[in-house]
C-alpha positions as CSV (number, residue, x, y, z in Angstrom):
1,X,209.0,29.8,78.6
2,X,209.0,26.3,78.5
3,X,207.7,22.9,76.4
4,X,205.9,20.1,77.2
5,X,204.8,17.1,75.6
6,X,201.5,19.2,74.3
7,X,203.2,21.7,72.7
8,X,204.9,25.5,73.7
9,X,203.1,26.8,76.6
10,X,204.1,30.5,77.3
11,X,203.9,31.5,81.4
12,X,203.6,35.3,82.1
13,X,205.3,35.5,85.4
14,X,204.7,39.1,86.1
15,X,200.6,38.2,85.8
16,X,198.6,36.0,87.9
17,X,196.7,33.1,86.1
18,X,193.1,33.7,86.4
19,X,191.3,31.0,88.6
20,X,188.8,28.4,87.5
21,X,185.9,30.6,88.9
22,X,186.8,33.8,87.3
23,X,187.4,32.2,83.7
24,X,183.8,30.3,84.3
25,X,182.2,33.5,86.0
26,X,183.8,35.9,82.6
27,X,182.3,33.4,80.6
28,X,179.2,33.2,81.8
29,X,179.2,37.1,81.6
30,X,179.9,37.2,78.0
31,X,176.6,35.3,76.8
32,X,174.8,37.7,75.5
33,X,171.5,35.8,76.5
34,X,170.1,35.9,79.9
35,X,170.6,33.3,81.9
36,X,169.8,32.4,85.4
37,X,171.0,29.1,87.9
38,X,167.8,28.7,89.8
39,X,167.7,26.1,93.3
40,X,165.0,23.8,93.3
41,X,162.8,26.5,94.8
42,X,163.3,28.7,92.0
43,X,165.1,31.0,93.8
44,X,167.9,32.3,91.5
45,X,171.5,32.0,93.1
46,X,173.3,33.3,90.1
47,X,172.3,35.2,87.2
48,X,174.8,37.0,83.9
49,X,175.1,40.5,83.0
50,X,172.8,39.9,80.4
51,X,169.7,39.1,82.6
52,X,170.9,42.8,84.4
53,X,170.6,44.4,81.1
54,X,167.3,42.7,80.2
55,X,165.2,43.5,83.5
56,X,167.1,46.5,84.0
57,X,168.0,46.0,87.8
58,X,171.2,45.5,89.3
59,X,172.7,41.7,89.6
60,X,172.9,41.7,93.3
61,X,169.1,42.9,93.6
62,X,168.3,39.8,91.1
63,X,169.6,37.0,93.4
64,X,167.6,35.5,95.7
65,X,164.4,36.5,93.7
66,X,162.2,34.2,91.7
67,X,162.2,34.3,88.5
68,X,158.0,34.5,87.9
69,X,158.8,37.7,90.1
70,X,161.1,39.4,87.7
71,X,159.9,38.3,84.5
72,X,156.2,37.8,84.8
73,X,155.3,40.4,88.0
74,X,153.5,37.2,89.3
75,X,152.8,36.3,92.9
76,X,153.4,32.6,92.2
77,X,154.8,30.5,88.5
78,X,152.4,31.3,85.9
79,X,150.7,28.2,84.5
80,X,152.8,25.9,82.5
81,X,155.8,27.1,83.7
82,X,158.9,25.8,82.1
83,X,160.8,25.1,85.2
84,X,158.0,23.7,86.9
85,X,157.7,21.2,84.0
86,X,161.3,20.7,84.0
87,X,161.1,19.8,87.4
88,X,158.8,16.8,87.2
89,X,160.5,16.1,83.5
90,X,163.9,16.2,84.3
91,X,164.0,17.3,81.0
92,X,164.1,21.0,78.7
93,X,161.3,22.4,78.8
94,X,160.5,25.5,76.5
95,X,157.7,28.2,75.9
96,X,157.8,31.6,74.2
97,X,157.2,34.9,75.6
98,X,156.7,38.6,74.5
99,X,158.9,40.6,77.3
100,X,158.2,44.2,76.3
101,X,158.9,45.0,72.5
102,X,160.6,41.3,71.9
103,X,160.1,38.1,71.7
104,X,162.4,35.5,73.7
105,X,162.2,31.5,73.7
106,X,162.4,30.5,77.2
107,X,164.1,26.8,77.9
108,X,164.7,25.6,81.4
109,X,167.7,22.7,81.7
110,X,167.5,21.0,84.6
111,X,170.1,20.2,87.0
112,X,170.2,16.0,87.7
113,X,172.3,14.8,90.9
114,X,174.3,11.6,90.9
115,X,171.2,10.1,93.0
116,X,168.9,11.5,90.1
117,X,167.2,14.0,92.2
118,X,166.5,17.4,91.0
119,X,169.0,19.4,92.0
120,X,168.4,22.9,90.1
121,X,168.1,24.4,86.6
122,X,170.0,26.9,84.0
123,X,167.1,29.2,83.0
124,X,168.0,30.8,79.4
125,X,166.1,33.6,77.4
126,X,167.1,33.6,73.7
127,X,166.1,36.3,71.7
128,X,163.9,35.5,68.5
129,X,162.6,38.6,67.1
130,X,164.3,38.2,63.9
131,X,163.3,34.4,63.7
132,X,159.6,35.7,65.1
133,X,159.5,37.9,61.7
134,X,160.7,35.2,59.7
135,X,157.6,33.3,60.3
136,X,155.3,35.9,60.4
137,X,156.6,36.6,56.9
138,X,156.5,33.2,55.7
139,X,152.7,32.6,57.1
140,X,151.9,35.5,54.9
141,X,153.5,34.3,52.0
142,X,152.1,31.2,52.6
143,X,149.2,32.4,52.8
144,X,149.3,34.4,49.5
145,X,150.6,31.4,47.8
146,X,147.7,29.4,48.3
147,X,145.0,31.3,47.6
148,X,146.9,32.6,44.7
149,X,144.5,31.1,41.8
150,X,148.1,30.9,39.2
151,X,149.6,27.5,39.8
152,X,152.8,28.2,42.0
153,X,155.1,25.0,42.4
154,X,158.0,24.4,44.8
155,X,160.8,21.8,43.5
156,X,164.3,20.5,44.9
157,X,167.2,21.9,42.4
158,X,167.1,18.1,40.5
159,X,162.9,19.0,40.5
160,X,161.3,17.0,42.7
161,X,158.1,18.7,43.9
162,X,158.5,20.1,47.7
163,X,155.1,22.2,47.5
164,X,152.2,22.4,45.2
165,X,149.3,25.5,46.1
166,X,145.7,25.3,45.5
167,X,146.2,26.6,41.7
168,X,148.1,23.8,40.9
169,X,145.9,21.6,42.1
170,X,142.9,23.3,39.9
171,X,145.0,23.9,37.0
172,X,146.8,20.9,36.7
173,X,144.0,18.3,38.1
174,X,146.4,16.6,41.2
175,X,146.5,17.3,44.3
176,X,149.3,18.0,46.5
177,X,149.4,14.7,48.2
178,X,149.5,13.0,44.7
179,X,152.8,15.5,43.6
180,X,154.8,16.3,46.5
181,X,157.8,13.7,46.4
182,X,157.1,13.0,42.7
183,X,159.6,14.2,40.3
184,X,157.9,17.1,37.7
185,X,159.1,15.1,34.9
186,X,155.2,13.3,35.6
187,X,154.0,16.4,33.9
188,X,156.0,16.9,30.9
189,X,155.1,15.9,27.9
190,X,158.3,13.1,27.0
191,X,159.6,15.2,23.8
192,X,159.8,18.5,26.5
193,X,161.6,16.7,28.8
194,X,165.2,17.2,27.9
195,X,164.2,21.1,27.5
196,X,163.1,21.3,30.9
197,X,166.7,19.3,31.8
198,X,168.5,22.0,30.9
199,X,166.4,25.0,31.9
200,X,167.1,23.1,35.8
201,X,170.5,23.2,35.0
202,X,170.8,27.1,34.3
203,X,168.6,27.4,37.3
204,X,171.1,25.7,39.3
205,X,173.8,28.0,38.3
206,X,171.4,30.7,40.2
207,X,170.1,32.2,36.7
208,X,166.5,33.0,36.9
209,X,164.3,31.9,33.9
210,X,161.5,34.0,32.6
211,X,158.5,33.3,30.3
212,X,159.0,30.1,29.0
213,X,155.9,29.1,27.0
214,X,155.4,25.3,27.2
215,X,152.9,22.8,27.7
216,X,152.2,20.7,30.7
217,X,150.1,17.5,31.0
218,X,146.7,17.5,33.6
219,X,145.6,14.5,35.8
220,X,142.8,14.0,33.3
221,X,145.7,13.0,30.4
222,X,145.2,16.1,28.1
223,X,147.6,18.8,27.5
224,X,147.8,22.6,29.0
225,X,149.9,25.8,27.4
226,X,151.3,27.5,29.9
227,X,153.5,30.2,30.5
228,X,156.4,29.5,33.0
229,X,158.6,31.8,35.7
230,X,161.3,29.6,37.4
231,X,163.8,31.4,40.1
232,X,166.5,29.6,42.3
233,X,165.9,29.9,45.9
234,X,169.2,30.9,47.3
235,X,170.3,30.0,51.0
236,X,172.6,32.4,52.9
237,X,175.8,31.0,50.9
238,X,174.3,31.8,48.0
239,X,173.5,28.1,46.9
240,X,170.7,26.7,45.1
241,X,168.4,24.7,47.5
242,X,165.2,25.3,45.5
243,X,163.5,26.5,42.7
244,X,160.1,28.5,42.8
245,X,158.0,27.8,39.7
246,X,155.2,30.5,38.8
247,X,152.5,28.7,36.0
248,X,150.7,31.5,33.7
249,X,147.6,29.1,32.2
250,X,147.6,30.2,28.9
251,X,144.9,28.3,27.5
252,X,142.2,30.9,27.4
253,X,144.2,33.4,26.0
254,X,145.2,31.2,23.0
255,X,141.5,30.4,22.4
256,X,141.3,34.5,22.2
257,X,144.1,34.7,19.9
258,X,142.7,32.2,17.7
259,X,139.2,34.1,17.4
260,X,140.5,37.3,16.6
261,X,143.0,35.6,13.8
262,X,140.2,34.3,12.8
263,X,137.9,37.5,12.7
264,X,141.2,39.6,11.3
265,X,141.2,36.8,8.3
266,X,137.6,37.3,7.3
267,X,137.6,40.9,8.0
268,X,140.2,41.3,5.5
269,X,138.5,38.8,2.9
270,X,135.7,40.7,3.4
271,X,137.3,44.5,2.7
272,X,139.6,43.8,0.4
273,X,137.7,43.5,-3.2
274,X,134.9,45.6,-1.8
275,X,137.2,48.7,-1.3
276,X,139.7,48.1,-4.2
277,X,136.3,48.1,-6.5
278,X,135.4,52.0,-4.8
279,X,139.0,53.0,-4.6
280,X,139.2,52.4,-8.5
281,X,135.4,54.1,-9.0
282,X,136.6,56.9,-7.4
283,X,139.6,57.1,-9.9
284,X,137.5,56.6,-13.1
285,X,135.2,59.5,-11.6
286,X,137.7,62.0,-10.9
287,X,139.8,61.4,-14.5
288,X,135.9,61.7,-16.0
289,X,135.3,64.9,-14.2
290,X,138.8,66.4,-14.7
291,X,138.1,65.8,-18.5
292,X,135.2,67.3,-18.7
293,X,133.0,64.0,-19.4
294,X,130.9,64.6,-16.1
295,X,129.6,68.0,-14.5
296,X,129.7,68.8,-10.6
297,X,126.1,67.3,-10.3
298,X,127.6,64.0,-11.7
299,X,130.4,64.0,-10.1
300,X,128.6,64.5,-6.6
301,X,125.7,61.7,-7.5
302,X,129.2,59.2,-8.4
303,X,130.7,59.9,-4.9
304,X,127.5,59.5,-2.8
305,X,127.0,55.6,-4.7
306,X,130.5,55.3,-4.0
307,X,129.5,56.2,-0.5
308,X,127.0,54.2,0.5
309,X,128.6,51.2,-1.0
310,X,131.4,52.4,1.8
311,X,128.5,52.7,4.2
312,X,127.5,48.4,3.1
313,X,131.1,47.6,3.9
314,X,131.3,48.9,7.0
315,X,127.5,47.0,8.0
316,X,129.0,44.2,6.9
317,X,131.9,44.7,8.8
318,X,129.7,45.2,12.1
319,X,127.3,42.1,11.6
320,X,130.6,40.2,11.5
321,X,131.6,41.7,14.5
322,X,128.7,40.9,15.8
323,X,128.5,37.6,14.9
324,X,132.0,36.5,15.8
325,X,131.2,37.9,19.4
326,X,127.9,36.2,20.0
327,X,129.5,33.0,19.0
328,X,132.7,32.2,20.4
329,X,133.0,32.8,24.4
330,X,137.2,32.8,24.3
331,X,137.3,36.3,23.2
332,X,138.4,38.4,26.6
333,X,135.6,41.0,27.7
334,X,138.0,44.1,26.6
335,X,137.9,42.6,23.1
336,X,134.3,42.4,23.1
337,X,133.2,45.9,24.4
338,X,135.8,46.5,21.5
339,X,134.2,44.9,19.0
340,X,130.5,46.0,19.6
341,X,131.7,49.3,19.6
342,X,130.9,49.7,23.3
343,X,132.9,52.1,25.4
């Protein structure tokens, strides 16, 4: 053992160093991606253990071979070759390619001499599969997003608007250009705007909100009730970088609620004497009958009045229904086959 002015350097005696060319030729073996030094012919002079595994051939039956031999089973490059492109570019070139069950990105590095010529190129397959899915997934998503008809809104954890689908657009009367960049404060009413402050700041602890019914304001300047779902979208540290919003117009089905109060009201107004007037008939009749006052045939031609003025109630009832139906378009179809007595 012995210092220098770099530190303590420890000297194995009893074990050779390794040479420059075996620490570079380990390395390039322990890249798990394939990679091949191709001449300016594209013949390949050197190639990793990883390109062995790949095509599944032996190293030394992989050097002197072409590459559009091995990988594509081509007589000649296949059109738009990387490493042809890179040839004339003197630049990476990249394409993708499906080898079997998996997809790899292809770049070409060429190799520049001190006179600038092309001189040869590192030839590198990168696996992608799990990045492949990852987009796959998100065109699919994307896809459901916008053609989702609920307003689905994208926002930076402060809630500036990153994406804004078709239903947003619909709901809320902007359109995306006009809201992406803009901060969703432009939507909130001013005396809501604190609230919505500190529902971002829960969301940027990673706590999901659910349900929030609120109001929002549309393009056209009037106001909206919604129903809100906001959820932080979490990178792989577990950090906030986003926050999906999922708008639940609610409009409609306060209009319903409304109309059916309102029907509940009158329905009740409309019952209540009526049935309080029968309910204490029926009393008098059966203390009259129990005493003797009245005979069975009495008693019997007392309920039957008391029945059909049951019987007007309930018509009344119905042409109420009725009425209430006819009138007011708000009330949800289920309500209405409800109402008409419709199955």
């Amino acid at each position: 053992m012995h210092t220098h002015s770099g530190g303590i350097r420890v000297t194995d005696t009893n074990k050779p160093a390794l040479s420059e060319y075996e620490i570079l030729k380990r390395t390039f073996d322990a890249i798990e991606d394939p990679i091949f030094y191709m001449a300016p012919d594209n013949t390949i002079l050197h190639a990793n253990m990883a390109s062995a595994t790949l095509l599944n051939i032996p190293l030394e039956e992989i050097i002197g071979k072409r590459c559009y031999q091995l990988v594509h089973h081509t007589p000649a490059n296949i059109r738009g070759c990387p490493f042809i492109l890179a040839k004339k570019t003197k630049k990476r070139e990249s394409y993708t390619i499906n080898l079997g069950e998996h997809w790899y990105q292809v770049s070409v590095d060429p190799i520049i001499g001190d006179n600038e010529e092309f001189i040869g190129a590192v030839h590198i397959l990168r696996n992608i599969d799990s990045i492949k899915k990852i987009h796959e997934l998100r065109a699919i998503l994307g896809a459901i997003i916008e053609t989702t008809p609920d307003p689905i809104i994208g926002e930076t954890p402060d809630g500036h608007v990153i994406s804004w689908n078709k239903g947003a657009e619909e709901t809320l009367g902007y359109t995306a250009e006009e809201m992406i960049g803009e901060s969703i404060q432009r939507i909130i009413p001013e005396e809501l705007r604190q609230q919505h402050l500190e529902t971002l700041k829960k969301i940027q602890r990673g706590e999901r909100v659910d349900q929030i019914e609120t109001r929002r304001i549309k393009k056209e300047g009037g106001e909206i009730e919604l129903s809100l779902s906001l959820s932080p979208i979490l990178d792989e540290r577990g950090i906030t970088t986003g926050i999906a919003v999922i708008m639940r117009d609610l409009t409609e089905i306060r209009k319903a609620e409304r109309a059916l109060l309102a029907y509940i009201t009158e329905a009740a107004l409309r019952l209540k004497n009526p049935i309080e007037i029968i309910a204490h008939s029926l009393e008098e009749i059966t203390d009259l009958h129990m005493s003797g006052d009245i005979d069975d045939e009495e008693l019997n031609t007392s309920i039957m009045i008391q029945v059909r003025h049951a019987e007007k109630v309930i018509e009344n009832i119905r042409e109420l229904q009725q009425s209430i139906v006819l009138n007011l378009d708000e009330i949800p179809q289920s309500y209405r086959k409800f109402l008409m007595d419709e199955e």
